[in-house]
TISE-478634 format. One record per residue: x, y, z of N, C-alpha, C in turn; residue number from 1. Coordinates in pm, whole numbers, plus 32768, in hexadecimal, padded with zeros to 4 digits. Last residue first. Layout:
TISE-478634
(node (X,Y,Z),(X,Y,Z),(X,Y,Z),NUM)
...
This chain:
TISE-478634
(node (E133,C854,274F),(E170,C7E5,27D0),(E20C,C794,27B1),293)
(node (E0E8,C884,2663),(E139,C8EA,26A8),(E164,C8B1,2713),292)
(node (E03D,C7B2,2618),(E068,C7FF,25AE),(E0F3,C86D,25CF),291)
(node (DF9E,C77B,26D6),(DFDA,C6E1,266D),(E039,C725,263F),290)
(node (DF32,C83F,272D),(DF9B,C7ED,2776),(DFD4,C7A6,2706),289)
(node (DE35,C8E0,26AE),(DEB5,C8C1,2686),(DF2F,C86A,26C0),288)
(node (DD09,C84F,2614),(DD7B,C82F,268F),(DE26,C867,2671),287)
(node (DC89,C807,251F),(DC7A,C897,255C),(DD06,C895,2605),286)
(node (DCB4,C6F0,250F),(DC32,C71C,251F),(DC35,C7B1,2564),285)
(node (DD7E,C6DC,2479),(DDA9,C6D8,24EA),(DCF8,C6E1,2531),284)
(node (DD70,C703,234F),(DD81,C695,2382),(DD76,C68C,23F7),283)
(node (DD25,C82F,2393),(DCAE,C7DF,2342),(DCFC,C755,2387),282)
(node (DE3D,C88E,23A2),(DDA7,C87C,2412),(DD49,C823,23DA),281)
(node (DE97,C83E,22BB),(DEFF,C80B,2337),(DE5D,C810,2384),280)
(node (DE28,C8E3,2213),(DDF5,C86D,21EE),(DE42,C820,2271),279)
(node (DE4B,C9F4,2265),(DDE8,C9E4,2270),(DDD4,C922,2272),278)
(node (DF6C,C9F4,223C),(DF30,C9E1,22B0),(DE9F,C9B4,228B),277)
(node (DF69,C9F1,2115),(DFC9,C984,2175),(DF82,C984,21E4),276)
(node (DEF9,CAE9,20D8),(DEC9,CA5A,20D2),(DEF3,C9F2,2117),275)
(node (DFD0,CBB0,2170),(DF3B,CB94,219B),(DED8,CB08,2160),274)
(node (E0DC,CAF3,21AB),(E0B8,CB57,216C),(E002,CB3A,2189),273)
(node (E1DE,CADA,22CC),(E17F,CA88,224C),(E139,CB0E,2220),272)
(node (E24C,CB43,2397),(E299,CB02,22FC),(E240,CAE6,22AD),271)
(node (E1B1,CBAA,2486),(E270,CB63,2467),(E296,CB0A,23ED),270)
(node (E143,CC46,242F),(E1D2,CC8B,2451),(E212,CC49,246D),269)
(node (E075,CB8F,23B8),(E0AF,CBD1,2381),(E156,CC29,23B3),268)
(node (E033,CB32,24CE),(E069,CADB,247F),(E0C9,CB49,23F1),267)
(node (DFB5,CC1B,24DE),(DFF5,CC05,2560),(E08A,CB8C,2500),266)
(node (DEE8,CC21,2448),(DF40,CC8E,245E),(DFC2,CC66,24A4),265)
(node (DE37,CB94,247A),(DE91,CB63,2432),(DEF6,CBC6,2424),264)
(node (DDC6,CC0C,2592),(DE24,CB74,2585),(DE57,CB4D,24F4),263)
(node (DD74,CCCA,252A),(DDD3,CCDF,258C),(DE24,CC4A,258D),262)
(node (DD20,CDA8,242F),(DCEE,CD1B,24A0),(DD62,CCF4,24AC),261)
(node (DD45,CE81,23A5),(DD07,CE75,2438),(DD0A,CE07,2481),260)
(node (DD6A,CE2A,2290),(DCFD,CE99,22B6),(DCE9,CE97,2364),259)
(node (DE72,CDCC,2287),(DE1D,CD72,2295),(DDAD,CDC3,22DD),258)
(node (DF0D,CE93,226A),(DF3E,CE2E,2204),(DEC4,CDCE,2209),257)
(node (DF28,CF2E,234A),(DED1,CF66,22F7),(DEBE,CF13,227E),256)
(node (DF6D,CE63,242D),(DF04,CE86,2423),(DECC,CEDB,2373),255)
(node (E090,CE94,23A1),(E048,CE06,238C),(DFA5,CE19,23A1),254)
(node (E0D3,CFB0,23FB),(E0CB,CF6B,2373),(E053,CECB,2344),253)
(node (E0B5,CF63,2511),(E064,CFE6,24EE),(E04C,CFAE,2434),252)
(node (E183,CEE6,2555),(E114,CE93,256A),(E08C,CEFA,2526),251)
(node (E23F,CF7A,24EF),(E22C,CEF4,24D5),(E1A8,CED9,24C8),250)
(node (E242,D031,25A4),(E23E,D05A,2547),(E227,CFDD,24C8),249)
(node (E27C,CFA3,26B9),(E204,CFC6,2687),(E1F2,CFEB,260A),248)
(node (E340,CE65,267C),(E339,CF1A,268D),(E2A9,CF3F,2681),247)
(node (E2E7,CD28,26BA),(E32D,CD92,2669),(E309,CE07,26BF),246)
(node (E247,CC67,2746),(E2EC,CC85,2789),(E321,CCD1,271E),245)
(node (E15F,CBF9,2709),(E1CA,CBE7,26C2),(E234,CBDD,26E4),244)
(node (E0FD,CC66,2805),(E0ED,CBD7,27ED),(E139,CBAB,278D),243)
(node (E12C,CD55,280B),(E15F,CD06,287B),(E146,CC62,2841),242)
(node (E0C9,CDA8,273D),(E147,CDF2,2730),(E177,CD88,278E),241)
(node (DFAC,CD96,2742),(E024,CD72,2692),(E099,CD50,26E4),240)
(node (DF8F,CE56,2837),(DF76,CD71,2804),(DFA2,CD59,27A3),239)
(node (DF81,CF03,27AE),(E004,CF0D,2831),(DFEC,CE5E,283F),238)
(node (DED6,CF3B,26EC),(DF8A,CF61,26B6),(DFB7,CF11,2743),237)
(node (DE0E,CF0D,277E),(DE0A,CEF0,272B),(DEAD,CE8C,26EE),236)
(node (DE20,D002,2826),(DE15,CF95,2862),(DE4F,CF4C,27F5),235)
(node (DE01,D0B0,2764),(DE5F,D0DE,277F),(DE6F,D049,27ED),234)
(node (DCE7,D07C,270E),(DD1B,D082,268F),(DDC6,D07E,26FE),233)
(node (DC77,D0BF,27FE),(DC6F,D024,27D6),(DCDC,D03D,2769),232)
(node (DC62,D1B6,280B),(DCAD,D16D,28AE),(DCC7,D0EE,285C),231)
(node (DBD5,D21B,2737),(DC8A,D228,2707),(DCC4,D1E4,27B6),230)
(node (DAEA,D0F8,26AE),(DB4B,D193,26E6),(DBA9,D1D1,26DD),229)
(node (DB15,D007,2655),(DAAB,D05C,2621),(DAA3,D0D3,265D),228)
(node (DB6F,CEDF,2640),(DBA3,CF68,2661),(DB48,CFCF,2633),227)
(node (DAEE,CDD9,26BC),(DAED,CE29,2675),(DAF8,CEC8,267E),226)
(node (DBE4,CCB8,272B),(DB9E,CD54,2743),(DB71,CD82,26D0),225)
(node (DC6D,CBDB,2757),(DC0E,CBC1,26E6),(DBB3,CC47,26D9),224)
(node (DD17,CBD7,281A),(DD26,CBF0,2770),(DCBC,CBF3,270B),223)
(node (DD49,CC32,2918),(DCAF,CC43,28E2),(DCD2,CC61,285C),222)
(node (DE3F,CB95,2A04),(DE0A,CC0D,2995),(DDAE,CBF0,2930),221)
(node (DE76,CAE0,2A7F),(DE3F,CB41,2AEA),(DE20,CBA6,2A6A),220)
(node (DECB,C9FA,29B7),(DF32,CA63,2A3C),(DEF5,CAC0,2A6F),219)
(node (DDE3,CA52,292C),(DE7C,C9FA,28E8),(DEA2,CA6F,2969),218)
(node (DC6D,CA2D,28BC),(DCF7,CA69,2918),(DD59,C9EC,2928),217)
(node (DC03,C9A2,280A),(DC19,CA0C,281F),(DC5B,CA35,2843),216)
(node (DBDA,C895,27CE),(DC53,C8C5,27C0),(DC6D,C95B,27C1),215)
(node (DB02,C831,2853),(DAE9,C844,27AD),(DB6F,C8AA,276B),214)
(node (DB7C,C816,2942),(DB36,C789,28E6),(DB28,C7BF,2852),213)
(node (DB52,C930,2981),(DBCF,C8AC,298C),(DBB8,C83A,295C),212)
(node (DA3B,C983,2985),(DAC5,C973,2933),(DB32,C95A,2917),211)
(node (D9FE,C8B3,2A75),(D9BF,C8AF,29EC),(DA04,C8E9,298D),210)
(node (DA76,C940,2B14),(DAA4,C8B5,2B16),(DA5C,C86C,2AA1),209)
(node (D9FC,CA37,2B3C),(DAA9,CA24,2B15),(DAB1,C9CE,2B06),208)
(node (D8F3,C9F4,2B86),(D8F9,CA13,2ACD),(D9C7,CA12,2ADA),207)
(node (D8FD,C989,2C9F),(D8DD,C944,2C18),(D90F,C953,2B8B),206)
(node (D994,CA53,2D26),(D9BC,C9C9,2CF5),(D989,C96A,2CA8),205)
(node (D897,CB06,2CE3),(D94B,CB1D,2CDA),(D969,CAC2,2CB5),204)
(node (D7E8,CA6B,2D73),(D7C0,CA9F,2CE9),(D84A,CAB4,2CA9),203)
(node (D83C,CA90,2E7D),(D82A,CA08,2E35),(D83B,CA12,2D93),202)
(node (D839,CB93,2E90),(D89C,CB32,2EB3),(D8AF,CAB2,2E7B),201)
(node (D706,CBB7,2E97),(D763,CC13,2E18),(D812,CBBB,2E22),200)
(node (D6B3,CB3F,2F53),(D6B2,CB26,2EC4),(D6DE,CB36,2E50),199)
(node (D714,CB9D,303E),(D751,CB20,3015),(D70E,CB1A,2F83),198)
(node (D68B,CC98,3031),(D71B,CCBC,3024),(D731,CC2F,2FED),197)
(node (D587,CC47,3051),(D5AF,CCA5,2FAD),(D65C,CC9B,2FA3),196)
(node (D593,CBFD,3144),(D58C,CBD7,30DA),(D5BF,CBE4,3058),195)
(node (D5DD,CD10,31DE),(D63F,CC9B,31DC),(D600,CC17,316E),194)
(node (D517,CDCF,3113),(D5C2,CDAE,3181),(D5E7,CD5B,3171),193)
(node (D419,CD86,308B),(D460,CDEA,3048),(D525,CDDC,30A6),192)
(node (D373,CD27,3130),(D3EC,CCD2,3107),(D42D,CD38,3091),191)
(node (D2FC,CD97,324A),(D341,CDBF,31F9),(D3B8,CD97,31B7),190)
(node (D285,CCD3,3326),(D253,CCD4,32B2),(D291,CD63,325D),189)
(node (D2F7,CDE1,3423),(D2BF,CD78,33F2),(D269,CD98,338B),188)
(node (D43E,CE3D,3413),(D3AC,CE7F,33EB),(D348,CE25,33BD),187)
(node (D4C9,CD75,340A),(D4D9,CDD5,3496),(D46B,CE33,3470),186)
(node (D442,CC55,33ED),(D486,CCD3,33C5),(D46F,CD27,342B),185)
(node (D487,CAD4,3422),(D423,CB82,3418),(D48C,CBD9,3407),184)
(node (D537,CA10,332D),(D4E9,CA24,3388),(D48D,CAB2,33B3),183)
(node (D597,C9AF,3247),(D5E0,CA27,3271),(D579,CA4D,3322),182)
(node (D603,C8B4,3185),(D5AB,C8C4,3214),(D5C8,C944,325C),181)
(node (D5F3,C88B,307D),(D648,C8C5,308A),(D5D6,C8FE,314C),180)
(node (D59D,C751,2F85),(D5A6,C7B2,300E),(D5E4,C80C,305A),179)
(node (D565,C703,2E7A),(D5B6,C742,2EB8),(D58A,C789,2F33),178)
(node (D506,C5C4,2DB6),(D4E6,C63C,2E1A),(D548,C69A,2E48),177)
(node (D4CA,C5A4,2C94),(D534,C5B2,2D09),(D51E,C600,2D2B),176)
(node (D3F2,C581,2C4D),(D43B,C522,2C2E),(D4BB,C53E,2C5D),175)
(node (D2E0,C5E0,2D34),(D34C,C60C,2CDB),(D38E,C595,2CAE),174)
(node (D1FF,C5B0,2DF2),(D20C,C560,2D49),(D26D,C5AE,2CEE),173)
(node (D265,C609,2ED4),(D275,C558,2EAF),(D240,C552,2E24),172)
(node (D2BC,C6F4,2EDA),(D352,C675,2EBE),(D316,C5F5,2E83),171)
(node (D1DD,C75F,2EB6),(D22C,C767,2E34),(D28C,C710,2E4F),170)
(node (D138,C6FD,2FB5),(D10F,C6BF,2F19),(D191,C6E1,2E96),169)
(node (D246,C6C3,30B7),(D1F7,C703,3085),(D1D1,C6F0,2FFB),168)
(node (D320,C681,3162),(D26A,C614,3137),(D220,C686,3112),167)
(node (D3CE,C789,31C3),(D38D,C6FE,31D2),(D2F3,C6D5,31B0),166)
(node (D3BD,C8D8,3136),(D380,C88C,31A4),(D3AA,C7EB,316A),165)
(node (D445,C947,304C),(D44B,C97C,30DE),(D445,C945,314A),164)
(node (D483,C8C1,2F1F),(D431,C8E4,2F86),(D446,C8F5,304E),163)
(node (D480,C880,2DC5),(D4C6,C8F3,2E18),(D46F,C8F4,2E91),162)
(node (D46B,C769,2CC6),(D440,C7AB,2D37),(D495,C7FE,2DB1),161)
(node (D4C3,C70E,2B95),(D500,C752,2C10),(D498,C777,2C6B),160)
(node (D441,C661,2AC0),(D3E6,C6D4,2B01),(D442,C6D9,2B8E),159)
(node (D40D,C61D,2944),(D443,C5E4,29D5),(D459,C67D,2A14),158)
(node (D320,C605,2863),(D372,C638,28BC),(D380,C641,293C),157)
(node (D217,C58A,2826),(D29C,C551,2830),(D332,C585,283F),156)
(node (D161,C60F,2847),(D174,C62C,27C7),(D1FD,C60E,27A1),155)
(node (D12A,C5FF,2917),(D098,C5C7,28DA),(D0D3,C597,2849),154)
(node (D1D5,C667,29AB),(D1D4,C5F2,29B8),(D183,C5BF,293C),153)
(node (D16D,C789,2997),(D1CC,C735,292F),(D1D1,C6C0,2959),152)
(node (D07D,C763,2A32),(D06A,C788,2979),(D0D3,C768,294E),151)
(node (D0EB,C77A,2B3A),(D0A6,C6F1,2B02),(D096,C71C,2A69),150)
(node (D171,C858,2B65),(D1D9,C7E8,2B38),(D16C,C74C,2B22),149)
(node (D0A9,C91D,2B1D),(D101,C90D,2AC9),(D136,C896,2A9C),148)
(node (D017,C8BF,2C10),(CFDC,C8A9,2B97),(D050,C8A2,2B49),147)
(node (D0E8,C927,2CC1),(D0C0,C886,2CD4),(D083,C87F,2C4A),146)
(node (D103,CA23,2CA9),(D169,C9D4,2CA9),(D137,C94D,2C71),145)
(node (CFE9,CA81,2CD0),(D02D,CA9A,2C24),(D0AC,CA63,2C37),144)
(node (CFCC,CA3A,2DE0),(CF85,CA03,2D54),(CFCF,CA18,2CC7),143)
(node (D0A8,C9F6,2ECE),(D082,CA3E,2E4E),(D03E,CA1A,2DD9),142)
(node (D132,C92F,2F7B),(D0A7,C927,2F50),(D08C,C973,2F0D),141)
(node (D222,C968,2FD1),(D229,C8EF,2F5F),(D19C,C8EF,2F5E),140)
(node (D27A,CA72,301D),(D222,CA17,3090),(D212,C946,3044),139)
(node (D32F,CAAF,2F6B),(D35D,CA91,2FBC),(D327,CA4B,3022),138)
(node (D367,CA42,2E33),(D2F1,CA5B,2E99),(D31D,CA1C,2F10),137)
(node (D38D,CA11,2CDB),(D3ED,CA1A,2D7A),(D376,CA48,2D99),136)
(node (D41E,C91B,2BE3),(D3D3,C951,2C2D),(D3E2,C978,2CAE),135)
(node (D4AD,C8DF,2ABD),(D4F3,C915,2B59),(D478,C95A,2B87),134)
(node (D4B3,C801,29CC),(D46F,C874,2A09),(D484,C870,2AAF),133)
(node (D527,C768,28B0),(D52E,C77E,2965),(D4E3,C7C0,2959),132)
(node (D4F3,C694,27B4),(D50F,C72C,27CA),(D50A,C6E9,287B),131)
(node (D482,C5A6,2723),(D519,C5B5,273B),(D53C,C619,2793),130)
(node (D372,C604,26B6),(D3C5,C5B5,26D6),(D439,C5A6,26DF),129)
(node (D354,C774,26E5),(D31F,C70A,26B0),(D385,C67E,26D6),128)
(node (D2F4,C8E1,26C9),(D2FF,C857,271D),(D2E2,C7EB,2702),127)
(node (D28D,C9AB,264D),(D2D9,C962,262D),(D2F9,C8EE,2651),126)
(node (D240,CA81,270C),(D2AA,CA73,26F1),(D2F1,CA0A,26B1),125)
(node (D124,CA54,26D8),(D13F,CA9B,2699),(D1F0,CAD8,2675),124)
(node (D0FE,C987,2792),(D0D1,C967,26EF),(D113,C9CB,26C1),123)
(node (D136,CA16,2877),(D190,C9A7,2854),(D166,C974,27DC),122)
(node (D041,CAEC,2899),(D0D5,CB03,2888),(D126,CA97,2826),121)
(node (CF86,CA29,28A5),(CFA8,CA8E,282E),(D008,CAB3,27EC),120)
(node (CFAB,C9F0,299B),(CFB5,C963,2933),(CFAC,C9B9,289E),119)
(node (CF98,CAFD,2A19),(CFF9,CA93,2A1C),(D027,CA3A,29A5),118)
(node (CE8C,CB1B,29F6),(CEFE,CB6B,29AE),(CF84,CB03,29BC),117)
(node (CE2A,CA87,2AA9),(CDDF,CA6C,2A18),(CE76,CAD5,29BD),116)
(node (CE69,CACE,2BBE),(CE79,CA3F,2B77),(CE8B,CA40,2AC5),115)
(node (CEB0,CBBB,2C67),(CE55,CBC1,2BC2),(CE85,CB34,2B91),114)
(node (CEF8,CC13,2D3E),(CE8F,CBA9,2D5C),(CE65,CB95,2CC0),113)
(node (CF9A,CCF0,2D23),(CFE8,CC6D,2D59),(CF74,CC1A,2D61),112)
(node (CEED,CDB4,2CC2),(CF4E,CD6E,2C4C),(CF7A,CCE9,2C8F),111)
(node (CECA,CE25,2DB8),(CE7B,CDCB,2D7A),(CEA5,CD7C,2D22),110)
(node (CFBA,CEDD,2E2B),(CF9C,CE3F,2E6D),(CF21,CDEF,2E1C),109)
(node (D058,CFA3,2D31),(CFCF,CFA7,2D6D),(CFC7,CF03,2D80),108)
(node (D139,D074,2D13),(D12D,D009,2D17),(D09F,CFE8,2D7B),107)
(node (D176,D14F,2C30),(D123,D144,2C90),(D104,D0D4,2C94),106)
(node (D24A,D10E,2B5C),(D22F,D1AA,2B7E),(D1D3,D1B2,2C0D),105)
(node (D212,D002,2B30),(D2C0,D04B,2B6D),(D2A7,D0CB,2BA0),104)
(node (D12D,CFE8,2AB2),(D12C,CFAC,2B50),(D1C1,CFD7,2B9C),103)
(node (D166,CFE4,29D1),(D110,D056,2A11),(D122,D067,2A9E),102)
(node (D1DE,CEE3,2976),(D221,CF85,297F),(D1D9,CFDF,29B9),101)
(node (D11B,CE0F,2A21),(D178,CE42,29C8),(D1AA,CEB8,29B3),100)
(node (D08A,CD7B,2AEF),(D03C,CDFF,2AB6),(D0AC,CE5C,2A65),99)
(node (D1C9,CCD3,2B30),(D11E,CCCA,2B35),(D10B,CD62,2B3E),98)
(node (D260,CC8F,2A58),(D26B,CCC5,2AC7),(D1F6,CCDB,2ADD),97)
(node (D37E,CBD4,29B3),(D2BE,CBC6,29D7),(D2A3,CC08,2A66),96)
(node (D46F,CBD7,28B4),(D428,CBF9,2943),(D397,CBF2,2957),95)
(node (D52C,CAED,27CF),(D49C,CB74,2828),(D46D,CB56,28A5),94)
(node (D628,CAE2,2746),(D610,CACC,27D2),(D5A5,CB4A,282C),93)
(node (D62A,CAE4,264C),(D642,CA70,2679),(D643,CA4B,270F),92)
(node (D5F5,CBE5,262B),(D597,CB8C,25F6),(D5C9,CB06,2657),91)
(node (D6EA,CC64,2663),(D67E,CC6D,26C6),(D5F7,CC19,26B0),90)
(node (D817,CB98,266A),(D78F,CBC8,25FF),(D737,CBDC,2674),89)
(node (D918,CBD3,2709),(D8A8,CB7C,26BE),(D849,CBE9,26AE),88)
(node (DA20,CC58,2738),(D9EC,CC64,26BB),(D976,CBD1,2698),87)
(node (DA53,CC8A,286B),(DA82,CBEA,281F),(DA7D,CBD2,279B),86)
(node (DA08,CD89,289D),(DA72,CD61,28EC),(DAB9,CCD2,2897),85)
(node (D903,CDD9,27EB),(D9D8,CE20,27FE),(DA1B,CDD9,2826),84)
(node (D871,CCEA,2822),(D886,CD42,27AE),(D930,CD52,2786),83)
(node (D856,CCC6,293B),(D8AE,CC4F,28EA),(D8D7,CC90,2891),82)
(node (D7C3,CDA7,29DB),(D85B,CD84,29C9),(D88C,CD4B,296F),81)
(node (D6E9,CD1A,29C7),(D6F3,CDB1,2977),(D784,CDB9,295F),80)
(node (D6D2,CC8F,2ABF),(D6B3,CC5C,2A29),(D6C1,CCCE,2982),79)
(node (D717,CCF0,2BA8),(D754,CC67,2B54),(D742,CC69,2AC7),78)
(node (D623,CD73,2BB8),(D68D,CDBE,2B9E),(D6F5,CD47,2B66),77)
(node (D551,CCB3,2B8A),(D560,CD17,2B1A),(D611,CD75,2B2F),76)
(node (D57C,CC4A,2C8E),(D578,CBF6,2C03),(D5A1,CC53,2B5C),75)
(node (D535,CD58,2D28),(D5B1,CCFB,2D37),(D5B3,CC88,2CA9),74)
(node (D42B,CD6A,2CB6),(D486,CDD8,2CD5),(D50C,CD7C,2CE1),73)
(node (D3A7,CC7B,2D25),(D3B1,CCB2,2CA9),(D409,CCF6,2C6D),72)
(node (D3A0,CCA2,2E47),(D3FB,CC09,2E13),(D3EF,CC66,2D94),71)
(node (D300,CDAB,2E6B),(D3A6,CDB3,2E85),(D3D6,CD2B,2E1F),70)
(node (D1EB,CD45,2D61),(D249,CD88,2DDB),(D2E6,CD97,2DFD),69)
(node (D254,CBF0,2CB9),(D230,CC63,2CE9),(D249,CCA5,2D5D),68)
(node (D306,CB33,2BAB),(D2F4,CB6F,2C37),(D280,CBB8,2C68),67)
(node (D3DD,CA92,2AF0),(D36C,CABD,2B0A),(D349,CACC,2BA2),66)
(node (D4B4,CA69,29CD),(D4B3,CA71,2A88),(D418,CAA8,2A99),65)
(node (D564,C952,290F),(D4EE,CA1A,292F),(D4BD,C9E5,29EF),64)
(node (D627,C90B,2807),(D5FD,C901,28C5),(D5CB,C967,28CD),63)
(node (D5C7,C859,26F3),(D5DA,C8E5,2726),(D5FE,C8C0,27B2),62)
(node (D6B0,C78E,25E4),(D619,C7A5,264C),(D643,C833,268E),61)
(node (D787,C736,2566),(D754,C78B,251C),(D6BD,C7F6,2561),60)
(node (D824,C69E,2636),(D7C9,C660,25E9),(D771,C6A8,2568),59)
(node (D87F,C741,26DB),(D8F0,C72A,269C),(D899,C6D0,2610),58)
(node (D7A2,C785,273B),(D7C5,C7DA,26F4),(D83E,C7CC,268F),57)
(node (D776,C68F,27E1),(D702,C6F0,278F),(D755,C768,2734),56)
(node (D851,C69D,289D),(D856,C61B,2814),(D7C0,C64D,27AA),55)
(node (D86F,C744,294D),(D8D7,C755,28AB),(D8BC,C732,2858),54)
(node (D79A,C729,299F),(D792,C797,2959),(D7E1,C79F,290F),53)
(node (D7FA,C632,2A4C),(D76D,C61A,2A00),(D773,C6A4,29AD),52)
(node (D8A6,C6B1,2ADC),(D8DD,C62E,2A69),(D857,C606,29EA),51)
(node (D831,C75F,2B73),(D879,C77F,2B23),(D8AF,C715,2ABF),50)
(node (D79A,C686,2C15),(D73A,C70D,2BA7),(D7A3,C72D,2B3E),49)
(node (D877,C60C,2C9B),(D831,C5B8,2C48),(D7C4,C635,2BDF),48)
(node (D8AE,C6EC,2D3B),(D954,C6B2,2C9B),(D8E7,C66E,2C63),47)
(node (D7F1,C717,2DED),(D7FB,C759,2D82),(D84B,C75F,2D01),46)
(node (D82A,C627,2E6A),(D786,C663,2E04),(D7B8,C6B1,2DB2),45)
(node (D905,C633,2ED5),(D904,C5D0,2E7C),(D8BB,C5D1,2E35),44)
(node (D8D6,C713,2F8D),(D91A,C71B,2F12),(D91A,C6BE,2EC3),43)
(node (D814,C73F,3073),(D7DA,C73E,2FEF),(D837,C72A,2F5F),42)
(node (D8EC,C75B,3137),(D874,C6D0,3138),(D845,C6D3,30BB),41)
(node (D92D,C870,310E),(D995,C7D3,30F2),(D951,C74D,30C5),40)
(node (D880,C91B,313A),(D893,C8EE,30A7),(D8E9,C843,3087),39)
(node (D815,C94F,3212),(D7C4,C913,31B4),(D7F3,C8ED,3138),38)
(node (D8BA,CA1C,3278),(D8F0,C9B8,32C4),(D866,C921,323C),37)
(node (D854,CB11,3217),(D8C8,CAD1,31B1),(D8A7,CA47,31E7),36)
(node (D7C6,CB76,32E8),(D79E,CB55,3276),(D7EF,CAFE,320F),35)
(node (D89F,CBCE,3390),(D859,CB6F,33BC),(D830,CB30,3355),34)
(node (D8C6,CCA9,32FE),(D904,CC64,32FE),(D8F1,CBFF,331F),33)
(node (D7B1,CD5F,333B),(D7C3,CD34,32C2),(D85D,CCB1,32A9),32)
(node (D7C3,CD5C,343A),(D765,CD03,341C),(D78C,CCFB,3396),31)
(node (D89A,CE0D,3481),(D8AA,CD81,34A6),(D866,CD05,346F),30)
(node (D81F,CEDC,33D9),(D8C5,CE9A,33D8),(D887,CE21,3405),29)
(node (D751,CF19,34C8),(D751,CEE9,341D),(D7B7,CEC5,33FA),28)
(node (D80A,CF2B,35D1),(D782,CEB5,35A4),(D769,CEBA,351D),27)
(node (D86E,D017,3550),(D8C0,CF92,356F),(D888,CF1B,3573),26)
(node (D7A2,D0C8,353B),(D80E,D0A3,34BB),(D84F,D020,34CB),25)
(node (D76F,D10B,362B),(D717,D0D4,35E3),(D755,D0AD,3539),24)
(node (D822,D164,3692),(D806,D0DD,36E4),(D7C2,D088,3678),23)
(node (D86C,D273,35FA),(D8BD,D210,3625),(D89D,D189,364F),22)
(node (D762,D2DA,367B),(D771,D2C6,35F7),(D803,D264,35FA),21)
(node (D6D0,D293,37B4),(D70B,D2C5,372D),(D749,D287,36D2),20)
(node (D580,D1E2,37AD),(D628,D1B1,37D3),(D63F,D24D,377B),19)
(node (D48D,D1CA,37A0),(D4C3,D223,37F0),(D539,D233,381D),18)
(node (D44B,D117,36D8),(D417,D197,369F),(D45D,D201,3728),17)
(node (D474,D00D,3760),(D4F9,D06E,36FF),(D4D7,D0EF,36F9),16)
(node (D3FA,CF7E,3812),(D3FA,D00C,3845),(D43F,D061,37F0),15)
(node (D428,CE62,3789),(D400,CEA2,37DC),(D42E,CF32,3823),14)
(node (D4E9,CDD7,36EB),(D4A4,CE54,369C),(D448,CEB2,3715),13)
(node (D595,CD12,370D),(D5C5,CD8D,372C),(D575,CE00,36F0),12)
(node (D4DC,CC1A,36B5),(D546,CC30,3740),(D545,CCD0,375E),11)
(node (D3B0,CC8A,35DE),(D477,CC62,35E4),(D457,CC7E,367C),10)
(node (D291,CC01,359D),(D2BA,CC71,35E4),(D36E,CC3C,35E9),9)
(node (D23A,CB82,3450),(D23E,CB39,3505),(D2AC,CBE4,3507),8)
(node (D267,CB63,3351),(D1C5,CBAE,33A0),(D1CC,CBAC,3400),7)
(node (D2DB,CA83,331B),(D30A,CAEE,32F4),(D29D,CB78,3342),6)
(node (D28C,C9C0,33B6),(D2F2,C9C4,33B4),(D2F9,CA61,3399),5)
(node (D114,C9C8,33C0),(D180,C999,3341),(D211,C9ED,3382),4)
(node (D043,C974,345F),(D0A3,C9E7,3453),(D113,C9A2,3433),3)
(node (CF33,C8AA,3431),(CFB2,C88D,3490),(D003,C8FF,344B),2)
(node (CDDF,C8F6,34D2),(CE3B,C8E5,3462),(CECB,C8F1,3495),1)
C-alpha cells in the first residue's frame, strides 16, 4: 500500500526524541510554517468556496462545515465563531462533527468510519438545494467525510472539499476541491500540525471573505457583531465611534437608540434616526459603503 503524504516519516524528524528542547521547537516552528507554504496554490479554491457561501446565504440557504477528528475540530472552530464575530444565525450555519457533542469530551477514531451517521447528520441539518457544505479530511478518505459530502450532493448541495493529499476521493467528487498539500508531519500522520494549521488558515480566509460579501466587515471592523459581553459591548462603542468619526459618548447613545446593532447605529451617529437607517440598509442589502463611503 502507497503511504499517504501525510503518514510518510518528515526530513527532520529523525532522532528528535533526542534533540533538546530548543532544536525540537524549531523543527515544529519550521514545519508548522512550512505548512502555510499550502495556502497560496489553494487561494483561488478557496475565494471560489467563499463566493459559493455568500451566495447560499445571501440566498436565504445555510453553509455548514463537516468534519471529523482534528479536520472536525478546525471546521467547528471556524464555525462557532461566525455567531459573535459576524452575527449569523447558528441555524444558518451547522456543524457536522462526527459522533457529535459527545465525541468533544472523548474523541473516539470509530465515529470517523460511521458513514450511516453522516447522511443523518446532513438530513438533519437541513441541507438542501442551494446550501454549501465545507467538508475537511485531511487524508480526503474519511468515511463520515466522504459519506457526508455524497448525502448532500444527493440533496443538491454544492460540496467544498478540504484535503491534505493529491487525487484523493473527497477532491474528486467535491464541487470544489481544495487542496491544501501540507505533506508529512514531523509526528507522522499527525494532521492535528501542519495540516490542522493550513485549515484553520484557509477556513480564516474563507468565512472573512464570506462576510465581506454579506457586508459584514466595513474597514477591517466586524459590524455586524453580536455584543453579548462587556469586551464586545465596549468593542461595539469603539466601531460606532471610528466608523462614524464621532466621540464615544456618541457612539455609546446611537448604540442604545438601536438596541445594539452596530451598523445602524453607526448610521445613526451621523444623522439619521433608527428607521431612517434601518430602511438605508435594507436598500443597500445590509452593506454600509454606499452609505458612509
Amino acid at each position: 500500500m502507497t503511504v499517504r503524504p501525510t503518514e510518510a516519516r518528515h526530513s527532520d524528524s529523525a532522532g528528535l526524541h533526542a534533540q533538546p528542547a530548543a532544536q525540537v521547537q524549531a523543527v515544529l516552528l519550521e514545519a508548522q510554517v512550512a505548512a502555510l507554504g499550502s495556502i497560496p496554490p489553494a487561494a483561488q479554491a478557496i475565494a471560489d468556496a467563499a463566493e459559493a457561501g455568500a451566495r447560499a446565504l445571501l440566498g436565504g440557504g445555510r453553509m455548514g462545515y463537516a468534519g471529523a477528528g482534528s479536520s472536525g475540530l478546525m471546521a467547528m472552530a471556524d464555525c462557532l465563531e461566525l455567531s459573535g464575530t459576524f452575527g449569523l444565525p447558528p441555524e444558518r450555519t451547522p456543524m457536522l462533527f462526527a459522533g457529535g457533542a459527545a465525541a468533544l469530551l472523548h474523541m473516539k477514531g470509530s465515529v470517523e468510519d460511521d458513514a450511516e451517521s453522516a447522511a443523518e447528520d446532513v438530513a438533519r441539518a437541513g441541507l438542501g438545494q442551494g446550501d454549501l457544505l465545507l467538508v475537511l479530511s485531511a487524508s480526503g478518505t474519511t468515511p463520515y467525510a466522504l459519506a457526508a459530502a455524497r448525502a448532500a450532493q444527493a440533496r443538491g448541495v454544492t460540496v467544498a472539499g478540504f484535503a491534505n493529499v493529491a487525487g484523493v476521493p473527497l477532491l474528486e467528487l467535491a464541487d470544489i476541491p481544495v487542496l491544501l498539500d501540507t505533506g508529512a508531519e514531523v509526528v507522522a500522520g499527525s494532521t492535528r500540525m501542519g495540516a490542522a494549521t493550513a485549515q484553520k488558515v484557509a477556513l480564516n480566509m474563507l468565512s472573512v471573505l464570506v462576510a465581506i460579501r454579506l457586508g459584514h466587515v466595513h474597514d477591517g471592523h466586524m459590524v455586524n457583531l453580536v455584543a453579548d459581553n462587556a469586551k464586545l459591548i465596549d468593542r461595539a462603542a469603539r466601531i460606532v465611534a471610528d466608523v462614524a468619526q464621532v466621540p464615544r459618548p456618541m457612539a455609546e447613545a446611537a448604540l442604545v437608540a438601536t438596541d445594539g446593532a452596530v451598523k445602524p447605529a453607526i448610521l445613526v451617529a451621523r444623522g439619521m434616526d433608527p428607521a431612517e437607517a434601518a430602511a438605508a440598509l435594507s436598500e443597500t442589502g445590509g452593506h454600509l459603503a454606499p452609505l458612509v463611503d
